[in-house]
C-alpha positions as CSV (number, residue, x, y, z in Angstrom):
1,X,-8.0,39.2,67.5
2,X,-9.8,40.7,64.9
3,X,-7.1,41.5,62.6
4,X,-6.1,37.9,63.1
5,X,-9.3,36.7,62.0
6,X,-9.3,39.0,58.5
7,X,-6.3,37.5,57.9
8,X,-7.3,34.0,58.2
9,X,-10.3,35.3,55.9
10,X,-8.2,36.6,53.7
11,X,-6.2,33.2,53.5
12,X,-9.2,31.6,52.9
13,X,-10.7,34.1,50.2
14,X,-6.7,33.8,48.2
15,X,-7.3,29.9,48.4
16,X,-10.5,29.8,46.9
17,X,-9.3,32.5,44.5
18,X,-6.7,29.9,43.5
19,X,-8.6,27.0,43.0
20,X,-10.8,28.5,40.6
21,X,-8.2,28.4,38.0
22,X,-8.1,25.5,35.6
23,X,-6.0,24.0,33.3
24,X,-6.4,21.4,30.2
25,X,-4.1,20.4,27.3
26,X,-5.0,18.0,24.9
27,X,-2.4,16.0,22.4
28,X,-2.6,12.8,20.1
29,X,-2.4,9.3,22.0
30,X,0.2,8.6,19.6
31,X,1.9,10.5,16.5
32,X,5.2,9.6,14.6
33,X,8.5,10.4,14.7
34,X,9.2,13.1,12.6
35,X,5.7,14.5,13.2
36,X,4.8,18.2,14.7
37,X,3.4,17.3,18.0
38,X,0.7,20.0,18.9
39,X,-0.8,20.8,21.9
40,X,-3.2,22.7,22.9
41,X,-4.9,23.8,26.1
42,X,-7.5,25.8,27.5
43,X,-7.7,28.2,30.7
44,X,-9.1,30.5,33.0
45,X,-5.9,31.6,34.0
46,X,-5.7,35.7,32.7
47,X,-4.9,36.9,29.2
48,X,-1.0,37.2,28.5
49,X,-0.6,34.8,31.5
50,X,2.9,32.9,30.8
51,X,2.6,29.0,30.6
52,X,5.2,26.5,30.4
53,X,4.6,23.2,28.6
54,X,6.6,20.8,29.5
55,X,8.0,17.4,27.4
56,X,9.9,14.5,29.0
57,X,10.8,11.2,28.0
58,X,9.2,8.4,30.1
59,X,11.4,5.8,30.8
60,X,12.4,4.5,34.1
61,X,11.9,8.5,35.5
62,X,11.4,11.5,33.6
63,X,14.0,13.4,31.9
64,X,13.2,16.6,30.0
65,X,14.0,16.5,26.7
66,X,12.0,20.2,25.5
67,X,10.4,23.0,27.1
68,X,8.4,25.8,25.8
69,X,6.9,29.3,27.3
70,X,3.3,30.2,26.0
71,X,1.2,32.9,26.5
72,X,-2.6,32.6,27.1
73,X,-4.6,34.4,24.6
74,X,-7.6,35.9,24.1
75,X,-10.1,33.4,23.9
76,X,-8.4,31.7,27.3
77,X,-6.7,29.4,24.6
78,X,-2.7,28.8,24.0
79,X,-1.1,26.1,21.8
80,X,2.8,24.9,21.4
81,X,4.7,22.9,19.0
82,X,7.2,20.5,20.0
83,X,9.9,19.2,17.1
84,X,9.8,15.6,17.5
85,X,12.4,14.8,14.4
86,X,15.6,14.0,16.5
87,X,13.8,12.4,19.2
88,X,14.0,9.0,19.8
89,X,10.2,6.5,19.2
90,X,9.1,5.8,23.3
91,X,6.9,7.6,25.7
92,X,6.8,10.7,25.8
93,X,4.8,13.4,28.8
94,X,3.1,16.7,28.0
95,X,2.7,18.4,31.1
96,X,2.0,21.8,32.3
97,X,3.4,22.3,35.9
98,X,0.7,24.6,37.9
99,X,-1.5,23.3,40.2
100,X,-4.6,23.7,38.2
101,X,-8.1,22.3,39.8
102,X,-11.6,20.6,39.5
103,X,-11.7,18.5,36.2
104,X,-8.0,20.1,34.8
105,X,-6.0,18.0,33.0
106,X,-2.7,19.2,33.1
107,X,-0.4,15.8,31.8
108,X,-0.8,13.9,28.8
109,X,1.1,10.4,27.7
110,X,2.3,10.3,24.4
111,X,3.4,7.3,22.6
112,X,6.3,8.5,19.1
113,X,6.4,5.4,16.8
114,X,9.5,5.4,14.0
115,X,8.4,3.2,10.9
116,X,11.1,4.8,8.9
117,X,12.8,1.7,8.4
118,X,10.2,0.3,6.0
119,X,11.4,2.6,3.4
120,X,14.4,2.0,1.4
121,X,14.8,4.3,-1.4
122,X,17.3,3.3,-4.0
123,X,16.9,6.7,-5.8
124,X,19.7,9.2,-5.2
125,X,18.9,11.7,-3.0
126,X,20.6,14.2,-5.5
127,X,19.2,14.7,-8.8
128,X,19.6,16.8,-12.3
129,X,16.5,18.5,-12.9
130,X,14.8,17.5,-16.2
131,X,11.4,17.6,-15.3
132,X,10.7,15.2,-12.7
133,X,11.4,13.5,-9.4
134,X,12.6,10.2,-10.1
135,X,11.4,8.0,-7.0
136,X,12.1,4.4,-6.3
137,X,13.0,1.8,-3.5
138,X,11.3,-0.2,-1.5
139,X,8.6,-0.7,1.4
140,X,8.9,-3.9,3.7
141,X,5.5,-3.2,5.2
142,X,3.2,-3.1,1.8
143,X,4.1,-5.8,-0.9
144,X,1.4,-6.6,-3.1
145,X,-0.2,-3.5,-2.2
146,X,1.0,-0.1,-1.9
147,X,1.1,3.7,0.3
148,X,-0.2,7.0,-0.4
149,X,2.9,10.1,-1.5
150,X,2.5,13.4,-1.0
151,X,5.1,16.0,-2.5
152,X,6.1,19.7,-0.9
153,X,8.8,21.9,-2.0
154,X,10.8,24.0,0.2
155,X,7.9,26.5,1.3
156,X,5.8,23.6,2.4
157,X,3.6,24.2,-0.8
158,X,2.4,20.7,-1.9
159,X,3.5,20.4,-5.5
160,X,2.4,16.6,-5.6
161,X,-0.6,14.3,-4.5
162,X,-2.3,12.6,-2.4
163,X,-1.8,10.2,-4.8
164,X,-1.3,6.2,-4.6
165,X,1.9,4.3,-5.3
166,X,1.8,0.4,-6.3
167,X,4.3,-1.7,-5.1
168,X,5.1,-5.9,-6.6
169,X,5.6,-8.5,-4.5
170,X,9.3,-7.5,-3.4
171,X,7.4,-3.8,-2.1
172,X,9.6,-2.5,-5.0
173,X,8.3,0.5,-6.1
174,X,9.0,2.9,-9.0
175,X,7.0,6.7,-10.1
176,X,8.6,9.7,-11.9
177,X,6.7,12.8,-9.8
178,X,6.0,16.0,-12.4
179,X,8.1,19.0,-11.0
180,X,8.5,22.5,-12.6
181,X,12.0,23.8,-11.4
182,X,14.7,22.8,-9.2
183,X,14.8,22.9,-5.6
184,X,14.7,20.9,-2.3
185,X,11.6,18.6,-2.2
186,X,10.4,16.7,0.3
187,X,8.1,13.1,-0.2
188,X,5.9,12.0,2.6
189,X,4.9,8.6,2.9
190,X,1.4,7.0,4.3
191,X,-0.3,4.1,4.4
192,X,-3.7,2.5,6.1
193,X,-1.4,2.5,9.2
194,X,-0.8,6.0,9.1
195,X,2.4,8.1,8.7
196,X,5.7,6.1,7.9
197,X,8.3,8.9,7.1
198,X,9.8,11.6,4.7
199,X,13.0,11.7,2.6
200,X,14.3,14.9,1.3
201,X,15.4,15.3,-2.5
202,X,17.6,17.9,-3.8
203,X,17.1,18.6,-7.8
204,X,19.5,21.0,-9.2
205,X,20.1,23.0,-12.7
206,X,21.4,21.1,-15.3
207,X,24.4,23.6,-15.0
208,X,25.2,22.8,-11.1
209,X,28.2,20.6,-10.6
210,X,27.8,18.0,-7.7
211,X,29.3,14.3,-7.2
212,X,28.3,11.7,-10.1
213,X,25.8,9.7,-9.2
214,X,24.3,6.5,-10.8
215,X,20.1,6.1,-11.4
216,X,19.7,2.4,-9.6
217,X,16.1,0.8,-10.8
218,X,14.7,-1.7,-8.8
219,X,16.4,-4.8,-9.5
220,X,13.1,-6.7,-10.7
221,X,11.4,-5.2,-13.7
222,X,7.9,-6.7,-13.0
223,X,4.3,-5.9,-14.7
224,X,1.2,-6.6,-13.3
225,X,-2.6,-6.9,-13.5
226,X,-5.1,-8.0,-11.7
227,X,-8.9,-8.7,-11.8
228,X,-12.6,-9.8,-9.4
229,X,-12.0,-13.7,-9.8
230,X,-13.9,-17.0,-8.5
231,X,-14.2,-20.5,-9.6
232,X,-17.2,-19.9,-12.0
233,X,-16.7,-16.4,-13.0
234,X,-12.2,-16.5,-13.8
235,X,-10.2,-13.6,-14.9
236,X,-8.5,-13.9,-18.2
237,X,-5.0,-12.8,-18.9
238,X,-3.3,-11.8,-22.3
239,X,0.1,-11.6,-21.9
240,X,2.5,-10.0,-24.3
241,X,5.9,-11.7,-23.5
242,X,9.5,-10.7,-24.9
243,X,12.0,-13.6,-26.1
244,X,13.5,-15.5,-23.6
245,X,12.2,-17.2,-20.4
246,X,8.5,-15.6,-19.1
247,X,8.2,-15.7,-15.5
248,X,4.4,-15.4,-13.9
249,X,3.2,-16.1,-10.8
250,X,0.0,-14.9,-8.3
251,X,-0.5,-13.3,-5.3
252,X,-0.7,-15.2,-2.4
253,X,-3.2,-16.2,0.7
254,X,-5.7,-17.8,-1.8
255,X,-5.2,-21.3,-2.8
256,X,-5.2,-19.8,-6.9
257,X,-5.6,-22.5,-9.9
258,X,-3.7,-21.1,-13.4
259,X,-4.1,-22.6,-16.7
260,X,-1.9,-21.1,-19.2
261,X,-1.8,-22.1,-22.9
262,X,1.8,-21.3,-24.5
263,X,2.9,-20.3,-27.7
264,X,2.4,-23.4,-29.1
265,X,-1.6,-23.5,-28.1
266,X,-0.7,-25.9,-25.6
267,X,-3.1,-25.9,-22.8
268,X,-1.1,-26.2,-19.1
269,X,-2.4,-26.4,-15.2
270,X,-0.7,-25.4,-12.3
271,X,-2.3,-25.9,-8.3
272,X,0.7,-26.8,-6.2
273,X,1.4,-24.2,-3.3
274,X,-2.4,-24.1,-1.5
275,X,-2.7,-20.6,-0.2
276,X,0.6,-20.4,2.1
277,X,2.9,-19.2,-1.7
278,X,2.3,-17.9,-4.4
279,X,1.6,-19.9,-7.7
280,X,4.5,-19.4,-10.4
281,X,5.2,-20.4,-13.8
282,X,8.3,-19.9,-16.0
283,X,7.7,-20.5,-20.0
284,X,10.0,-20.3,-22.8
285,X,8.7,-17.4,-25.3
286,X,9.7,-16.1,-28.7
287,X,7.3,-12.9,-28.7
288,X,3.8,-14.6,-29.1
289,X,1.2,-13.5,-26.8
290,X,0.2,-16.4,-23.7
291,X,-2.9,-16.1,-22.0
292,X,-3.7,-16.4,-18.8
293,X,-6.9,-17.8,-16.6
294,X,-6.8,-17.8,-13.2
295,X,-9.3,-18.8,-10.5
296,X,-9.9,-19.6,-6.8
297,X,-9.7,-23.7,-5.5
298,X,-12.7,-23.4,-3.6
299,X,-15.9,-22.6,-4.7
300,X,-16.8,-20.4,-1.8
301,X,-13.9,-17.8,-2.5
302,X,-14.3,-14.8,-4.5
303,X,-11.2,-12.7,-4.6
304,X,-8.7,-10.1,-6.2
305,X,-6.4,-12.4,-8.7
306,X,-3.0,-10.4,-8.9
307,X,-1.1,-11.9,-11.8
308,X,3.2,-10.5,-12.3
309,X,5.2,-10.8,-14.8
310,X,8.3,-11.0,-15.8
311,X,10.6,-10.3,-19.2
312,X,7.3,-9.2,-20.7
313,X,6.2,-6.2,-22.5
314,X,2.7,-6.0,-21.7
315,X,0.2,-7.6,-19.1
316,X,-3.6,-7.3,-19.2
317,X,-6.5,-8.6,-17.7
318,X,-9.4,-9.4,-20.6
319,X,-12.8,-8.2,-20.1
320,X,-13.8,-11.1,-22.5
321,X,-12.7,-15.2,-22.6
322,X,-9.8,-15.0,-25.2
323,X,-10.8,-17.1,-28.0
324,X,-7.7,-19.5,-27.1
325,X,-9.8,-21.0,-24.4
326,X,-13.1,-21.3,-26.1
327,X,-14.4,-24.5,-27.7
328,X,-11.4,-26.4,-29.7
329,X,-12.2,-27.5,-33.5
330,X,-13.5,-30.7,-34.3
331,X,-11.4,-32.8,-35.4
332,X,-11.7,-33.8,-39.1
333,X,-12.6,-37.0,-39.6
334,X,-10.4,-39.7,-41.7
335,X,-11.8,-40.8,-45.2
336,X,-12.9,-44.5,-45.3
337,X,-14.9,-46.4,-48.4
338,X,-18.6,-46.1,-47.6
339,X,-21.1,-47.9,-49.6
340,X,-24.0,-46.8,-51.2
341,X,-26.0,-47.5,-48.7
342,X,-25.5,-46.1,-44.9
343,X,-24.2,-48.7,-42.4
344,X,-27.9,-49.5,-40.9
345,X,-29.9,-49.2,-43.9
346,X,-27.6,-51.8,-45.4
347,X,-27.9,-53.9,-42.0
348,X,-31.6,-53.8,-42.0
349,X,-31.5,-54.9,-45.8
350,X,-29.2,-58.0,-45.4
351,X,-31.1,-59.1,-42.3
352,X,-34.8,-59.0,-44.5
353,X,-33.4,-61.1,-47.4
354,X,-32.2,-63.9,-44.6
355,X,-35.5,-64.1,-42.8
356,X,-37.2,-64.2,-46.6
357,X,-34.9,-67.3,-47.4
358,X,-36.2,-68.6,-44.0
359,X,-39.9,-68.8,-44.5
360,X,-39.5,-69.9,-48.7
361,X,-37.0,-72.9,-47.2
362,X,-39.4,-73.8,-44.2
């Protein structure tokens, strides 16, 4: 009987034993695709203890997708790294499968998002080296705005950035990125959303043979400028145009008034699109500068004034009202025969001699 009861003791003493161990892993809500995820986790469980961590894609039931083996350290802490390049955007669970207890934590939801389809890079992935990266395309998520770049070579070293990109109205986008010898190079992409996606580039000696490849530039060449604008306070423009047809037009969500006096000194209004499009213009120009004011409908609105252009060779905003819109001449007047006397002063003269006649006659 005794024995019977030490073992029962003992049961009970290995049980407690057991539940004294715990377990928590932490991980982002939600990371994208293409991103490390990390986890890490923290235990009681006994230095060099072996862990699995455990990822599966949530769908209609769990399917395993990685799995990794990790060993406690010596601060009771352990951390894995799961490749998430190939994987496809969903949810996604982080779990550790012992049966920690108390307040463990021991499965984790994670949510990979794929925004690399907002890029389109138009750039060949292949280039000569000469100097620099040549980098252009587009981004559908970011017109009229633009996305933060950073550059790493091959060793992960960043060789470029942070630094920000602009992009027109289309998203197009354009920037030659300083490099100082050839090599695989890889351009991250970010915006206020967070990550988007990377692209590699492969820039080669001068002397390395690989298949011909033709330098596309965005199919709008478009300059821009933009300044603080509102209905008493406008922004000036001085554009520079080349010859031929001068396209300008605004940014929109603002319900923007443009005058524009052309070549000829010809002053012009256009408010026809409210805030729902843009504002746009198209003037015949033989190289003489145009300027530009532009300012918000209402008088409540203070805003940023974006003004594009295109088939010009310089756009600027002017930190002072160009004299084309200040105070025009007067006119001069035309000559006429005056008398000797001014036109009242002769009045007031014909009208005394009348009433003079008056009273001698009376």
């Amino acid at each position: 009987m005794k024995k019977i009861v030490l073992i029962l003791m003992g049961l009970v003493c290995l049980a407690g034993s057991v539940s004294a161990y715990q377990v928590n892993i932490e991980a982002p809500d939600t990371l994208a695709v293409g991103k490390p995820l990390i986890v890490t986790g923290t235990t009681t469980y006994g230095i060099g203890t072996p862990i699995d961590v455990v990822l599966s894609y949530q769908l209609t039931t769990s399917k395993e997708v990685q799995r990794r083996i990790v060993y406690v350290q010596s601060d009771r802490t352990f951390k894995v790294v799961f490749d998430t390049t190939d994987l496809t955007k969903g949810t996604y669970k982080v779990e550790v499968p012992v049966y920690g207890q108390g307040d463990s934590v021991t499965m984790i939801l994670v949510n990979l998002v794929d925004r690399s389809d907002e890029i389109q890079i138009s750039s060949p992935t292949e280039q000569y080296f000469d100097g620099k990266l040549y980098l252009a395309g587009t981004i559908t998520t970011d017109a009229n705005s633009g996305f933060q770049i950073e550059v790493s070579d091959a060793n992960y070293a960043n060789v470029f950035g942070p630094a920000y990109i602009n992009t027109n109205y289309l998203g197009v986008f354009s920037a030659d990125i300083p490099i100082s010898a050839p090599g695989e190079y890889e351009v991250i992409f970010t915006d206020a959303k967070g990550y988007i996606g990377s692209r590699i580039f492969t820039v080669v000696g001068s002397d390395t043979p690989f298949a011909t490849v033709t330098i596309i530039p965005p199919t709008v060449s478009v300059l821009s400028a933009h300044g603080r604008s509102s209905r008493d306070n406008p922004v000036y423009f001085v554009v520079k145009p080349t010859y031929g047809t001068v396209t300008l037009y605004t940014s929109k969500s603002v319900d923007w008034v443009v005058e524009y006096i052309d070549e000829r000194g010809v002053l012009h209004m256009v408010n026809e699109e409210g805030e729902v499009n843009r504002e746009e213009v198209r003037i015949a120009a033989k190289g003489k500068p145009l300027y530009v004011k532009i300012y918000p409908y209402k008088y409540s609105v203070t805003s940023e004034a974006f003004l594009y252009a295109e088939n010009v060779n310089t756009i600027s905003a002017s930190p002072t009202i160009p004299a084309a819109f200040g105070t025009p001449a007067a006119s001069t007047p035309i000559d006429t025969p005056q008398s000797s006397l001014p036109p009242l002063a002769g009045l007031f003269g014909t009208g005394l001699a009348a009433c003079a006649w008056y009273l001698r006659h009376a």
